[in-house]
C-alpha positions as a Markdown table, in Angstrom:
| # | Residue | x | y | z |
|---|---|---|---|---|
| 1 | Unk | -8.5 | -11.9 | -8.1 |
| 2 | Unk | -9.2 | -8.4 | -7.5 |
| 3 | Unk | -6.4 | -5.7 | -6.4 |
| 4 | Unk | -9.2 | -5.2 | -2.9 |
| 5 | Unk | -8.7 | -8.8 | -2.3 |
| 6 | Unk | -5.1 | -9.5 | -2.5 |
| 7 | Unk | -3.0 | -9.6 | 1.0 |
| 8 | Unk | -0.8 | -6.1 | 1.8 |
| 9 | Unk | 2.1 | -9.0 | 2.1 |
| 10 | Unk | 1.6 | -10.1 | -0.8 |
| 11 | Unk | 1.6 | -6.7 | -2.3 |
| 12 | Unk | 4.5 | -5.6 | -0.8 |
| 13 | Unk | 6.6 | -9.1 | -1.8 |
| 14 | Unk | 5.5 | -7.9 | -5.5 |
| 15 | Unk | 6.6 | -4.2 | -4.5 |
| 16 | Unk | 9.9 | -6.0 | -3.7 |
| 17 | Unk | 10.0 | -8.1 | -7.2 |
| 18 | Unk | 9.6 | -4.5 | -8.8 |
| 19 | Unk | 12.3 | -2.7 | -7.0 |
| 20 | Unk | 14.8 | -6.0 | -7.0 |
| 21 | Unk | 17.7 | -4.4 | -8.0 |
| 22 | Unk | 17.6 | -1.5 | -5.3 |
| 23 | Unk | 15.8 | -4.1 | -2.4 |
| 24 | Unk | 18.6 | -6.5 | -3.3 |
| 25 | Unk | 21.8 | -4.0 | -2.8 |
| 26 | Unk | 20.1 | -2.8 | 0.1 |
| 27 | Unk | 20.0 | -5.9 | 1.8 |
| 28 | Unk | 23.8 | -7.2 | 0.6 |
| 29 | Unk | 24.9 | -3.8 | 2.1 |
| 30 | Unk | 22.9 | -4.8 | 5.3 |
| 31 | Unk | 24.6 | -8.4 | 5.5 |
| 32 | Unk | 28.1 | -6.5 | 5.3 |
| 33 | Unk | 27.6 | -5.0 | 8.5 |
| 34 | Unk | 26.7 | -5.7 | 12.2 |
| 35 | Unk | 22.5 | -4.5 | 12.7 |
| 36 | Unk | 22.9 | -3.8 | 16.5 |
| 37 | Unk | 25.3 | -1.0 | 14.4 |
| 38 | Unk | 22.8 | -0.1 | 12.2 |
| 39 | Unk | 20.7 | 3.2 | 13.6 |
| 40 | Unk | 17.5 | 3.6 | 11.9 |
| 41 | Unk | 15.5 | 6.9 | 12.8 |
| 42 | Unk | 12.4 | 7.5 | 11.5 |
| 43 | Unk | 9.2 | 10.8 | 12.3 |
| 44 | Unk | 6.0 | 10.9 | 11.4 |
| 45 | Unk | 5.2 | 13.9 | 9.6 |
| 46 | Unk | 2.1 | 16.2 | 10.5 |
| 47 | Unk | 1.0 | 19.5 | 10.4 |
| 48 | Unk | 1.6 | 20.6 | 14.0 |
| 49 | Unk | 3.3 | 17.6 | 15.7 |
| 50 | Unk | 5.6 | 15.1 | 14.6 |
| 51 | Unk | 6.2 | 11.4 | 16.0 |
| 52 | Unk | 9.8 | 10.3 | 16.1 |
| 53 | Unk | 11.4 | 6.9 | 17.4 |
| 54 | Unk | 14.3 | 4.8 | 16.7 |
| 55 | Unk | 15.4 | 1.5 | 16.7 |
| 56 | Unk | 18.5 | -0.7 | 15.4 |
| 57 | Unk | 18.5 | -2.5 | 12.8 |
| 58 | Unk | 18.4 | -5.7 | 14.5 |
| 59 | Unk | 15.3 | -4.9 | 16.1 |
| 60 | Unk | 16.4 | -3.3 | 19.3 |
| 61 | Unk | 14.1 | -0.2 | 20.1 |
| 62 | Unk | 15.8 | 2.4 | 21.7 |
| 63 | Unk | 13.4 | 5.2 | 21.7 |
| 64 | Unk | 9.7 | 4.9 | 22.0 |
| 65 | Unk | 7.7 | 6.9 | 20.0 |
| 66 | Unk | 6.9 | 10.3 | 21.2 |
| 67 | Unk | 6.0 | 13.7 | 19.9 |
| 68 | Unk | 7.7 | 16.6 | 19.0 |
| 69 | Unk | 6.1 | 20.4 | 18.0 |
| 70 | Unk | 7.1 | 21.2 | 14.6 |
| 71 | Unk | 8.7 | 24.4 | 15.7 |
| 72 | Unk | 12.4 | 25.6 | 16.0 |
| 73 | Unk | 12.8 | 23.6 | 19.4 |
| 74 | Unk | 11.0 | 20.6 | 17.9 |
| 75 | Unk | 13.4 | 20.5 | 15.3 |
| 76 | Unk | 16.2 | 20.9 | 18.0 |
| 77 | Unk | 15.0 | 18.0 | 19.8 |
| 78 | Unk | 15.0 | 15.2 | 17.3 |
| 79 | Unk | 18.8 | 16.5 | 16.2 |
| 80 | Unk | 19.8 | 15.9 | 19.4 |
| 81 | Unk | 18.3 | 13.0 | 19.8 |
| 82 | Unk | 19.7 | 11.7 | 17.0 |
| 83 | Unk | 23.3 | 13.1 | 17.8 |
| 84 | Unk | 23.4 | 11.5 | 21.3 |
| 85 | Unk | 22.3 | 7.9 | 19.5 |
| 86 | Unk | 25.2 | 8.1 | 17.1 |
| 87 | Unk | 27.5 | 9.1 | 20.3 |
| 88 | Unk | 25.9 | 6.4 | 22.4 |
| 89 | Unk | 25.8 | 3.2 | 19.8 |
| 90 | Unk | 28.4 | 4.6 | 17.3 |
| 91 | Unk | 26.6 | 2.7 | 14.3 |
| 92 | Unk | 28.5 | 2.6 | 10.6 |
| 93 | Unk | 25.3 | 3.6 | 8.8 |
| 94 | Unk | 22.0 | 5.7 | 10.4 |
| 95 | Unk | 18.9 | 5.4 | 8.3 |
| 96 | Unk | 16.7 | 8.7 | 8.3 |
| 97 | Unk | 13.2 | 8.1 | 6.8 |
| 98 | Unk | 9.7 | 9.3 | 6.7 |
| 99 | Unk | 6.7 | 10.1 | 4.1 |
| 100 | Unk | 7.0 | 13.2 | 2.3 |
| 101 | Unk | 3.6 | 14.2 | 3.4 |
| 102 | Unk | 2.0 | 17.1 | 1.7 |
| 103 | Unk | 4.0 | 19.9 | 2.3 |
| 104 | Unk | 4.6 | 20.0 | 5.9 |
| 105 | Unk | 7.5 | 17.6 | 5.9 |
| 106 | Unk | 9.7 | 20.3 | 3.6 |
| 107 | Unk | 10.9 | 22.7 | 6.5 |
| 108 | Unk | 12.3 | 20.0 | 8.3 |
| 109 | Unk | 13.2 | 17.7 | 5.8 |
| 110 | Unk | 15.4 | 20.7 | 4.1 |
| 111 | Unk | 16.9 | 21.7 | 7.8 |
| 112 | Unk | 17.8 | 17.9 | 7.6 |
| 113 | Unk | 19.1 | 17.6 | 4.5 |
| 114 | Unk | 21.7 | 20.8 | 6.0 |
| 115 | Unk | 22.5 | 19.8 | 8.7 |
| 116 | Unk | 23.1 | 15.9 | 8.0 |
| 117 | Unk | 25.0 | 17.1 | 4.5 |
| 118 | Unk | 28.5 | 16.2 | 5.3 |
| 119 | Unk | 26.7 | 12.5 | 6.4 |
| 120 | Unk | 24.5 | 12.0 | 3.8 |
| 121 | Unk | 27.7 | 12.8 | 1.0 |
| 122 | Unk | 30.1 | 10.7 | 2.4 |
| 123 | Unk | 31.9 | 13.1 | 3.7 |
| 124 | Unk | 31.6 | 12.0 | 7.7 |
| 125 | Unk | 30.8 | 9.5 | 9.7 |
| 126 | Unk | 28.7 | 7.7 | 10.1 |
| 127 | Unk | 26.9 | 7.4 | 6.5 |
| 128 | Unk | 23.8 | 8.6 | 6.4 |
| 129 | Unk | 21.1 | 7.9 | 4.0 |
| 130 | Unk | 17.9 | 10.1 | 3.9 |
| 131 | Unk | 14.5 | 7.7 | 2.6 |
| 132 | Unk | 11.2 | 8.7 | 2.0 |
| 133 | Unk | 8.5 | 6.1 | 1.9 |
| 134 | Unk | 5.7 | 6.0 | -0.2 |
| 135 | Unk | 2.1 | 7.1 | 1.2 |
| 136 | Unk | 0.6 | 3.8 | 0.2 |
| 137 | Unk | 3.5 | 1.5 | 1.2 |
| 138 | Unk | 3.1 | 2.8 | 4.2 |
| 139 | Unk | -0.6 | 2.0 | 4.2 |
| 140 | Unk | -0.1 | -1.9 | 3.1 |
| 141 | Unk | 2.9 | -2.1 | 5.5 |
| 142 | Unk | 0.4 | -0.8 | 8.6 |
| 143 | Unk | -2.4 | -3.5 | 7.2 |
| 144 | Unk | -0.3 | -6.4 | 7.5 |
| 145 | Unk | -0.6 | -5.9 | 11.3 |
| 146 | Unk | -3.4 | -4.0 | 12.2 |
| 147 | Unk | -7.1 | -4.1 | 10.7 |
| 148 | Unk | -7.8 | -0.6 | 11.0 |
| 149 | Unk | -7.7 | 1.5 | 7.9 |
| 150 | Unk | -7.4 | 5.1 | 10.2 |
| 151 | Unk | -3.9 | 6.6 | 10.6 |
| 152 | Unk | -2.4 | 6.3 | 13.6 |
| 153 | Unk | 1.1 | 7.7 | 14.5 |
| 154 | Unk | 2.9 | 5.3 | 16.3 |
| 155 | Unk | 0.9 | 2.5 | 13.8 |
| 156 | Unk | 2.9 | 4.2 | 10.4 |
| 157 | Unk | 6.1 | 4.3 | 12.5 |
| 158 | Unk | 6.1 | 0.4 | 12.7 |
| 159 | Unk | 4.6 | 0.6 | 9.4 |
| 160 | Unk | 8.1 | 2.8 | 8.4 |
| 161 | Unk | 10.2 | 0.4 | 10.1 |
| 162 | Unk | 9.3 | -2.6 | 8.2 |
| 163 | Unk | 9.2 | -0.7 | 4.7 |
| 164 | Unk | 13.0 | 0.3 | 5.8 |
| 165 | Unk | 14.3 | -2.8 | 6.8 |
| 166 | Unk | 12.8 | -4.8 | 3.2 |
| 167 | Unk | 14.8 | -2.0 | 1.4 |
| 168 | Unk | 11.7 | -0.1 | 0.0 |
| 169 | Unk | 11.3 | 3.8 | 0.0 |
| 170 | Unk | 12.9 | 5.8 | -2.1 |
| 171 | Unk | 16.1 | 8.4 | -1.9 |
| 172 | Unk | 15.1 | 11.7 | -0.5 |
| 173 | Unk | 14.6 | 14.6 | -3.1 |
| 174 | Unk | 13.6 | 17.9 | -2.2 |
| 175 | Unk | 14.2 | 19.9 | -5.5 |
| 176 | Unk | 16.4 | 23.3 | -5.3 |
| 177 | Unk | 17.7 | 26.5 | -7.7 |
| 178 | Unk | 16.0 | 26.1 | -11.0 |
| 179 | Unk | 13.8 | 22.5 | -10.5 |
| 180 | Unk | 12.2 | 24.4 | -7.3 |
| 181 | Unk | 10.9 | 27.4 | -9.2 |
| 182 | Unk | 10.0 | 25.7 | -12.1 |
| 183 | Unk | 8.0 | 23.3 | -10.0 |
| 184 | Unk | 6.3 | 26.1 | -8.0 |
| 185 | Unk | 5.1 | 27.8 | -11.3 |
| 186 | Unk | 4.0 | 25.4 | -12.6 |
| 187 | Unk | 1.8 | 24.5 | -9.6 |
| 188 | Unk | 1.2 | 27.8 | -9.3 |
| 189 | Unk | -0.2 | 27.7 | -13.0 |
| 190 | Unk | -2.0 | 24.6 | -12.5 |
| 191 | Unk | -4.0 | 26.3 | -9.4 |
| 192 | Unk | -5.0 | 29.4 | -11.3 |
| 193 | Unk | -6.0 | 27.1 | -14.1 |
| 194 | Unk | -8.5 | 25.8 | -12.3 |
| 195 | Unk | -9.8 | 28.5 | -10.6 |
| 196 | Unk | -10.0 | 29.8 | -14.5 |
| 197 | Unk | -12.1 | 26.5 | -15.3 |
| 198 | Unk | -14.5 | 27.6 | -12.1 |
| 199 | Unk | -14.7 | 31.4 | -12.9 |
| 200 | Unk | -15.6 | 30.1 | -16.7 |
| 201 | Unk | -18.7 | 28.1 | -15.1 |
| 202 | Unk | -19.7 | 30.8 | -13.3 |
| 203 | Unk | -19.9 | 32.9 | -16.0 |
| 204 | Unk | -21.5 | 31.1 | -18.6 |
| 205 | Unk | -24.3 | 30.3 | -16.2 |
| 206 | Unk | -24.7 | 34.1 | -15.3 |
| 207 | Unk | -24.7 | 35.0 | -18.8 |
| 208 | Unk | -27.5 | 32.6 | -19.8 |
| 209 | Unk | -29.6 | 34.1 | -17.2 |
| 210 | Unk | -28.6 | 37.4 | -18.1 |
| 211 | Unk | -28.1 | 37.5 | -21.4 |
| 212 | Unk | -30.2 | 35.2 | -22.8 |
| 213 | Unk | -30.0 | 33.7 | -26.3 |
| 214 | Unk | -26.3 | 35.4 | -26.4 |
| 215 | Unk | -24.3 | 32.7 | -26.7 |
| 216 | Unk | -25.6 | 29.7 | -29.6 |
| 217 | Unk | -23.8 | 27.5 | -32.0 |
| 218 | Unk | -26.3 | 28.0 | -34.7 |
| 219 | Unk | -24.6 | 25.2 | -36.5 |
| 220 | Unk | -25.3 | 22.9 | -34.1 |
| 221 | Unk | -28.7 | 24.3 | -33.3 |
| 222 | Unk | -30.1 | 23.9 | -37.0 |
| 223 | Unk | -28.9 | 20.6 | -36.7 |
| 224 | Unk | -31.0 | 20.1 | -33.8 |
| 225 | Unk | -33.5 | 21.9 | -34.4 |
| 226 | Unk | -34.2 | 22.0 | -38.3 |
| 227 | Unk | -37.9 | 23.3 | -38.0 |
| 228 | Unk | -37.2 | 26.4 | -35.9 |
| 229 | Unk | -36.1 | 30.0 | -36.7 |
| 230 | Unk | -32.5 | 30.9 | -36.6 |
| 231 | Unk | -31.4 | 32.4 | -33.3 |
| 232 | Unk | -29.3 | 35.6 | -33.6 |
| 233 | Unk | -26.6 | 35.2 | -30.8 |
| 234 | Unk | -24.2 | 37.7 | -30.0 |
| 235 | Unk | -21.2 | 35.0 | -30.0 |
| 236 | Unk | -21.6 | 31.0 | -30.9 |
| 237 | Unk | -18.3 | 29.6 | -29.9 |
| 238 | Unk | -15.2 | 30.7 | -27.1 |
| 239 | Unk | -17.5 | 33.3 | -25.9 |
| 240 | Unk | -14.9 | 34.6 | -23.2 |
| 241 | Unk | -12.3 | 34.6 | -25.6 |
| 242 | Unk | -13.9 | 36.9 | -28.2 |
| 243 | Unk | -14.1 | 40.7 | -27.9 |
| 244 | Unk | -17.1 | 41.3 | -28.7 |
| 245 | Unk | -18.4 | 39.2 | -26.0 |
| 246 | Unk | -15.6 | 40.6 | -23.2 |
| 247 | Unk | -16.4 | 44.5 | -24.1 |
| 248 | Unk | -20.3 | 43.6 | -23.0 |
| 249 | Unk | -18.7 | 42.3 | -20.1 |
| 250 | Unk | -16.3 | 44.7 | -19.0 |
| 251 | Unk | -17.8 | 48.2 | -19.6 |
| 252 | Unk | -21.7 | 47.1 | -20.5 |
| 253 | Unk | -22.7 | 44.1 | -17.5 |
| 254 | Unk | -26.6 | 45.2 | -18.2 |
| 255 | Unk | -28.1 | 44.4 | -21.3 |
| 256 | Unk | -30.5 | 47.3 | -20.7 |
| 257 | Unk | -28.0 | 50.1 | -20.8 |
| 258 | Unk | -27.0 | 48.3 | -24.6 |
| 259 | Unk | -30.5 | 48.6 | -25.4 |
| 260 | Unk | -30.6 | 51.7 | -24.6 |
| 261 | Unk | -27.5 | 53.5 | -26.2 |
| 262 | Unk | -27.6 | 55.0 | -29.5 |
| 263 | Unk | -25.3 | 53.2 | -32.4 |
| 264 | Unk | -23.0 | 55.7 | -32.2 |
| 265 | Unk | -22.1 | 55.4 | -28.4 |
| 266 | Unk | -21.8 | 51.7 | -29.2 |
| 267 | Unk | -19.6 | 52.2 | -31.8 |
| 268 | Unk | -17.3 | 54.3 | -29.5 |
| 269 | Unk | -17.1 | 51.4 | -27.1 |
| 270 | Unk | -16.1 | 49.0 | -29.3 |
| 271 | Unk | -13.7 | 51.4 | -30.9 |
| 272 | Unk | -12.2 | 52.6 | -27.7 |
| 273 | Unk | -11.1 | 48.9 | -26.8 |
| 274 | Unk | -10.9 | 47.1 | -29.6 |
| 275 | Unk | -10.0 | 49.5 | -32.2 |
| 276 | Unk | -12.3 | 48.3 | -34.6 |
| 277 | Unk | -16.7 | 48.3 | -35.2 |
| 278 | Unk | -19.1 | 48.6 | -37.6 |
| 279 | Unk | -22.3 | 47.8 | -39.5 |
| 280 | Unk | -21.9 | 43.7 | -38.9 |
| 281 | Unk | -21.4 | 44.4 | -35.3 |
| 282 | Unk | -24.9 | 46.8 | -34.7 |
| 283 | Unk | -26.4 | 44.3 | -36.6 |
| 284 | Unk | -26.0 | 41.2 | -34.6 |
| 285 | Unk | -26.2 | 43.1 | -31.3 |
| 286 | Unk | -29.3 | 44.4 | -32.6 |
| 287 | Unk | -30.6 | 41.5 | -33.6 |
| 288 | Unk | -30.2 | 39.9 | -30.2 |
| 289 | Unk | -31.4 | 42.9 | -28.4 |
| 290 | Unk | -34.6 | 42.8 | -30.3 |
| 291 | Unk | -35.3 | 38.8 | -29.9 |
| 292 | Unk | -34.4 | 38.2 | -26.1 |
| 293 | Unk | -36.8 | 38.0 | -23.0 |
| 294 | Unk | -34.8 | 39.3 | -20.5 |
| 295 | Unk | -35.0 | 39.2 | -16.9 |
| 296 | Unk | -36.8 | 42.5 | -15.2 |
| 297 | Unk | -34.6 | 45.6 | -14.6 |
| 298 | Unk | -34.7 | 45.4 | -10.7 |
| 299 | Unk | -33.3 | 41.8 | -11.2 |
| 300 | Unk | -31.0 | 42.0 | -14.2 |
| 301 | Unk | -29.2 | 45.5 | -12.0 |
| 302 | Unk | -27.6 | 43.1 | -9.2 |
| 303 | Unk | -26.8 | 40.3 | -11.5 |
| 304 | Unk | -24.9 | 42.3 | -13.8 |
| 305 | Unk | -22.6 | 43.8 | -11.4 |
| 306 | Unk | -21.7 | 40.8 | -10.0 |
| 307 | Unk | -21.4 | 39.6 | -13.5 |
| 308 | Unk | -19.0 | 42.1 | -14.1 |
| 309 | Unk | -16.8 | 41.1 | -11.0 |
| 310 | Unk | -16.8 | 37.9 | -11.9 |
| 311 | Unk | -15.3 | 38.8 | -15.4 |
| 312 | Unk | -12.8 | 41.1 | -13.3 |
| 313 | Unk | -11.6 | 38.1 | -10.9 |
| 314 | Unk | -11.2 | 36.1 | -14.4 |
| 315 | Unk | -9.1 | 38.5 | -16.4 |
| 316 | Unk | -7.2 | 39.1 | -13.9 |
| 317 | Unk | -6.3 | 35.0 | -13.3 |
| 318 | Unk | -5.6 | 35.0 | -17.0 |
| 319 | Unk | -2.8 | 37.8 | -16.8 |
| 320 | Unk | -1.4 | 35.8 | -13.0 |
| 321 | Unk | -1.0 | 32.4 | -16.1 |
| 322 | Unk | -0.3 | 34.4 | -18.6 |
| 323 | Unk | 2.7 | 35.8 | -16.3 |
| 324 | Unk | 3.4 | 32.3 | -14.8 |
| 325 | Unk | 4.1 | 30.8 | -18.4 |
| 326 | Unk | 6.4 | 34.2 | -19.4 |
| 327 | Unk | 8.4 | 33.2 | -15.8 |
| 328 | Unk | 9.1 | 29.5 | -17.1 |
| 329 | Unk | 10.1 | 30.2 | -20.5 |
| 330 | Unk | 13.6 | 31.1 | -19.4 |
| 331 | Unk | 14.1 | 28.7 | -17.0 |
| 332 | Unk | 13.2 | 25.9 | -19.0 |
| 333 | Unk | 16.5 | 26.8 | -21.2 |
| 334 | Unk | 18.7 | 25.7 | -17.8 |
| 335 | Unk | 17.4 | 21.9 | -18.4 |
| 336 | Unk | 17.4 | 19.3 | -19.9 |
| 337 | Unk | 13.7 | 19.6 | -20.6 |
| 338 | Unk | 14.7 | 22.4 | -22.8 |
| 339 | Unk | 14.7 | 20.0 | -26.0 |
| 340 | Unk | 11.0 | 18.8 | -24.9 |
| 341 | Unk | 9.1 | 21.7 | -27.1 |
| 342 | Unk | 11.3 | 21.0 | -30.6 |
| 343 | Unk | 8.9 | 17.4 | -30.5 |
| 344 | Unk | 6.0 | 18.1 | -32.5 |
| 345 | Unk | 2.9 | 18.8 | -30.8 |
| 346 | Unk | 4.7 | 19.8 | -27.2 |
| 347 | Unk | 5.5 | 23.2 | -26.1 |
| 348 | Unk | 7.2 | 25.0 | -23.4 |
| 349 | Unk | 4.1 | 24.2 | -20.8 |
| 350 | Unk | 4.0 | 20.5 | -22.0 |
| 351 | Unk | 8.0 | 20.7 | -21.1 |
| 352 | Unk | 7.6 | 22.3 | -17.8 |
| 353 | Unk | 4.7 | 20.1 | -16.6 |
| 354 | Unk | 7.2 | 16.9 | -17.4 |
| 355 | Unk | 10.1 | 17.9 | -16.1 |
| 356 | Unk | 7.9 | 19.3 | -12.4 |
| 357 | Unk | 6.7 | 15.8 | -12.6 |
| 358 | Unk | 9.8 | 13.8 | -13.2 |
| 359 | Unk | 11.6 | 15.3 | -10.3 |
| 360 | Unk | 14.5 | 13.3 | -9.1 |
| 361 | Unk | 15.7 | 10.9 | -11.8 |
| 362 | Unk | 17.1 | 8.6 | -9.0 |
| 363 | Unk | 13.4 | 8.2 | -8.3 |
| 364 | Unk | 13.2 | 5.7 | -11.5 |
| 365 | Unk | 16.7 | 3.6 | -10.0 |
| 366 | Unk | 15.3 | 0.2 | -9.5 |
């Protein structure tokens, strides 16, 4: 049977199996108390408006959903709400749950998390315990009654309340102090790394068009391609990582003007910022000068400053990663991840990319 064909109940009854121990002290906790005195509270999270209701744990609805602006006075609202329900029923536990969509459930789940602190530590009454549900539970519990794969508010809300009262969903974690920063650069890394990965496309495609020829693993090309002549590229392999290729693209876009300088001003280039040139370097650029068809001047002008812009927005990515990683390197030494990079093989990224991922270790409490 496939994973499309097998019941959301029956998924959820094996989401159950797999959380037993958590699902099972839930529910003993439950049986110890009275559910008309058990205040579950639940929102739906959006990016502009949020859905709130509540209900009692014995199945007693005592507000209907309704929205709520995610602003100040939104946020106002649903704490009063939820103060005059605790002064109204005077339960002996509230449940306060909802998906941690995204990132627009942060402001108010941390505003939350302040206000309820005393509650959700033990430290007043009425206990309080803060869940999020996961995305997908959410989904299987909202199939079990309704067709419909669309999102709809007050759908997930019924969807919430069910996931709630089996014991699923998860303690809520919003990290803080070093685990927040970490986390943010190494998103922040991750981001940049792929706009690196695009900016690398980009390039390679406008320097085949504009430099042609420039870029060749001849190894792999004589492999190919036995028979023919040996091209005479200006780079083979890593072509934005070398310097020979990067000076071209910095300072000298237009393969024209290097056709048309004299070895000596090329020589000053490449001294000028790379500190070193020479014989081998003339020769190859030469070489590749003297065997390419390039495109005509009026074309290859526009291309090549844009090529060079491109190579600007790239270096400039590399430093904003290169300045990411020198941020994490010191905070990784305030966790526990700090023993990741002695493993062979794993460094400081490798550690910071496990320890953003692992998050809460109450997360992995069945």
């Amino acid at each position: 049977m496939s994973s499309q064909s097998i019941p959301p109940e029956e998924r959820l009854r094996h989401l159950e199996g797999h959380y037993a121990d958590r699902v099972t002290a839930f529910r003993q906790r439950l049986a110890r108390l009275d559910l008309s005195r058990v205040l579950i509270v639940l929102l739906d999270i959006g990016k502009n408006v949020h859905w709130a209701t509540a209900w009692t744990a014995s199945g007693l609805e005592l507000v209907r959903p309704y929205r709520l602006p995610t602003t100040r006075t939104g946020l106002t609202q649903f704490i009063q709400m939820t103060d005059t329900l605790i002064a109204e029923h005077t339960p002996l536990l509230v449940l306060l749950g909802h998906e941690p969509t995204g990132v627009y459930h942060e402001p108010w789940g941390r505003a939350l998390m302040d206000h309820y602190a005393a509650n959700l530590n033990g430290q007043a009454s009425p206990l309080m315990d803060y869940i999020f549900f996961n995305p997908y539970q959410v989904k299987l519990a909202r199939q079990q009654t309704h067709l419909r794969h669309r999102k709809s508010d007050p759908r997930d809300l019924a969807a919430m309340l069910d996931l709630m009262l089996r014991g699923l969903g998860q303690p809520a974690f919003l990290p803080s102090g070093t685990d927040l920063l970490i986390r943010q650069e190494v998103g922040f890394i991750r981001a940049q790394s792929r706009l690196l990965g695009h900016l690398e496309r980009q390039l390679r495609q406008q320097l085949d068009r504009l430099w042609p020829g420039a870029v060749v693993n001849v190894n792999q090309f004589r492999k190919a391609h036995p028979h023919l002549p040996r091209p005479t590229p200006i780079i083979q392999t890593r072509p934005l990582q070398r310097d020979r290729l990067r000076v071209l693209l910095a300072h000298c876009p237009n393969p024209y003007d290097l056709q048309t300088m004299s070895d000596r001003e090329i020589l000053n280039l490449y001294r000028k910022h790379t500190g070193r040139a020479g014989p081998t370097l003339l020769h190859t650029l030469r070489s590749w000068v003297n065997n390419a068809v390039l495109l005509p001047p009026d074309v290859a002008s526009p291309l090549a400053d844009q090529l060079q812009r491109l190579f600007q927005q790239y270096t400039a990515t590399e430093t904003l990663i290169e300045d990411g990683r020198g941020r994490l390197v010191p905070l990784l030494s305030q966790t526990p991840a700090r023993h990741i990079p002695a493993i062979p093989g794993l460094g400081e990224m490798d550690a910071a990319a496990y320890f953003a991922g692992v998050g809460s270790i109450k997360r992995f409490h069945r």
